[in-house]
C-alpha angles and dihedrals in degrees: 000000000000100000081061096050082049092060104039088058115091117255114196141147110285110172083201096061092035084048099051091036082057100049088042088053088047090060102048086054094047099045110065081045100050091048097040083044100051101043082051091056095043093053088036087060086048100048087048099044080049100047085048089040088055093044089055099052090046096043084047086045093057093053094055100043097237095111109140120237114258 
């Protein structure tokens, strides 16, 4: 009954429709990028401000000569 109805309804070339399917086809694209993007760059950031964080107490540390023994 509805296969039918489907194909009993015109089907033509409307550049609206071809236009918003496009742009909703863009997002979908865009968006898992942009999020996943956008969590790698942020613990990216962390990873590198603590690497740095450590560098500096040890280097600080060393100058003092209160660096623990390994």
């Amino acid at each position: 009954m509805i296969l039918p109805t489907l194909l009993a309804l015109p089907h033509g070339d409307d550049p609206a429709m071809n236009l918003v399917y496009f742009w909703a086809a863009v997002l979908l694209a865009l968006t898992p990028v942009l999020i996943f993007g956008t969590i790698g760059v942020l613990v990216a950031r962390k990873m590198w401000r603590e690497r740095h964080e450590t560098d500096e107490v040890e280097t600080r540390n060393a100058e003092r000569g209160t660096e623990r023994p390994a």
